[in-house]
C-alpha positions in Angstrom: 98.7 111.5 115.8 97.9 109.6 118.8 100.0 109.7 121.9 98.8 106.6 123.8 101.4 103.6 123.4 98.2 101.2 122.6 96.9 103.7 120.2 100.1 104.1 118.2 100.3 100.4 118.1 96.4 100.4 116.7 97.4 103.1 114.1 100.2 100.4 112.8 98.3 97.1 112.9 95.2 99.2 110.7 97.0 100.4 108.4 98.9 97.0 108.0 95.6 95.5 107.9 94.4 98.0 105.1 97.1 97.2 102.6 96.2 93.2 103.2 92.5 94.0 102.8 93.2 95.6 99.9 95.1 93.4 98.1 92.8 91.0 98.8 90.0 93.0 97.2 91.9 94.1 94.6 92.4 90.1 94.1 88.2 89.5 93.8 87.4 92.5 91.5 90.4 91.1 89.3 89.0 87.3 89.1 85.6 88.8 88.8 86.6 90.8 85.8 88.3 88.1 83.7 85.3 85.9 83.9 83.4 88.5 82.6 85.7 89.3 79.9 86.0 85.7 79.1 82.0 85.5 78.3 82.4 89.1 76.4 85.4 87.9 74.4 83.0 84.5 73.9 85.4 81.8 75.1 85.2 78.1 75.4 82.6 76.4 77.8 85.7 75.1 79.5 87.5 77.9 79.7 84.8 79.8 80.9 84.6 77.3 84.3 87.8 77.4 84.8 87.8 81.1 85.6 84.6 80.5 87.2 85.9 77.6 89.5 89.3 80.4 90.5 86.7 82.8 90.6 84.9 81.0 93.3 88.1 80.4 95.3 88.9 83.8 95.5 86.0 85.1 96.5 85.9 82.9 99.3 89.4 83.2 100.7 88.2 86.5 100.4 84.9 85.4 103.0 87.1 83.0 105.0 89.9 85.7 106.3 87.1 88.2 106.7 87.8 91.1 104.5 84.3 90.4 102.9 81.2 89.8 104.3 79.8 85.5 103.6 76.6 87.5 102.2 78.7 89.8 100.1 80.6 86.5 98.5 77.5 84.5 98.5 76.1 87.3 96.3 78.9 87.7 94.4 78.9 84.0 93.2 75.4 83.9 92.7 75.2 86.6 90.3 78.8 85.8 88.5 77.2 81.9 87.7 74.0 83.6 86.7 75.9 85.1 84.0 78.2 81.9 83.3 74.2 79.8 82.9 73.0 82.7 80.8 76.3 82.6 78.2 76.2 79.0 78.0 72.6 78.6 77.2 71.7 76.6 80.7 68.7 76.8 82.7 69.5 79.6 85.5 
């Protein structure tokens, strides 16, 4: 355990910051997931885009409050839609 005031307060703020994080992670991998599901369970086109289009929003909330890297979401979305254009017959 530390013993400096600052480093106490550091130990408190990460570990705050670790539960948030995860969440948030936890919160990606979910949305991810149910896409997938959607185009193994063979849903509707519209139905499909929907979870695509939360999917998306997600993942870059995700980006914007840091907890992933904008690569790391970038790539995420890339590959989810190439799956979503490959399911639905479009031209990737």
């Amino acid at each position: 355990m530390p013993n400096v005031k600052s480093a106490k307060k550091r130990v408190r703020q990460t570990a705050k910051r670790r539960l948030r994080n995860k969440s948030y992670k936890t919160r990606v991998k979910n949305s991810v997931k149910k896409v997938l599901a959607a185009i193994e369970a063979k849903e509707e086109k519209e139905v499909v885009n929907e979870l695509l289009s939360s999917a998306f929003s997600v993942i870059d909330k995700a980006a914007k409050k840091g907890v992933i890297h904008r690569n790391n979401a970038d790539r995420k979305k890339s590959k989810l839609t190439k799956r979503v254009k490959e399911y639905l017959g479009e031209e990737a």
